[in-house]
N, C-alpha and C positions, 0 to 999 in steps of 0.2 A: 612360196606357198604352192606353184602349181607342180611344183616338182616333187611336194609331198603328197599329191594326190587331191588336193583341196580344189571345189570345182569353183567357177568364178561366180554366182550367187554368192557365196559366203565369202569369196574372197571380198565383195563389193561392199556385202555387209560388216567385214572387219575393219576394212579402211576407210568404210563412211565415202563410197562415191558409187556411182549410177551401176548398175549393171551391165548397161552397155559398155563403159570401159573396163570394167573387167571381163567381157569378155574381149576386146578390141587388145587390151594386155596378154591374155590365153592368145588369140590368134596369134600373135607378135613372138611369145614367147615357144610357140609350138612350131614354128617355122625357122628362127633365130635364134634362140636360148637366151636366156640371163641377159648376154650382150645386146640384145633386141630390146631389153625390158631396159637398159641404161639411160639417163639424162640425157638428152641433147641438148640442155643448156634453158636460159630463162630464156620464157614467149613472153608474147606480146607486144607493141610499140613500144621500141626502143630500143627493143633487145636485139636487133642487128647492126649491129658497132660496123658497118660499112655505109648506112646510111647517115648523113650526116643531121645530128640533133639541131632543133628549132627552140629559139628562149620562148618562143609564145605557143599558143594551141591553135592560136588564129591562123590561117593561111597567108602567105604572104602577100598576097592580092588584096586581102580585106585588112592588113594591118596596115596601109596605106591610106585607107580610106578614112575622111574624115567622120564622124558623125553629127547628119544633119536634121536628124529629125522634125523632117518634113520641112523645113527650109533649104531653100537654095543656098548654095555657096555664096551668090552675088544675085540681087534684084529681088527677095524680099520671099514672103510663103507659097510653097506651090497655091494652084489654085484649079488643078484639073486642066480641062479642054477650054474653061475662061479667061480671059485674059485681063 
């Protein structure tokens, strides 16, 4: 589109996203061409296949941990600074 003349307002408006990436796209493609404007593949978590995937969300520190809600593991309910 920008290489028919189309300015990036209405490019943002035909594609239904911000203005600011359409012009972030124009920069991109006024420096680079077309090849500027190409996928670099899926973002976000997970999407670097070098890092190694987790079966849970949890971190791995916290999926060790029991849940105590508010009991001790051994000797019976917190009780603050009382003993």
């Amino acid at each position: 589109m920008f290489g028919q003349g189309v300015r990036p307002p209405e490019v943002a408006r035909r594609l239904r996203v911000s203005r600011k990436s359409a012009y972030a796209w124009h920069t991109a493609w006024r420096q680079g061409g077309s090849a500027a404007l190409a996928s670099k593949g899926a973002g976000g978590p997970g999407a670097d296949s070098t890092m190694p995937r987790q079966n849970s969300c949890r971190p791995s520190w916290r999926r060790d941990q029991r849940r105590t809600a508010g009991w001790r593991t051994s000797g019976g309910p917190l009780r603050g600074s009382r003993n």
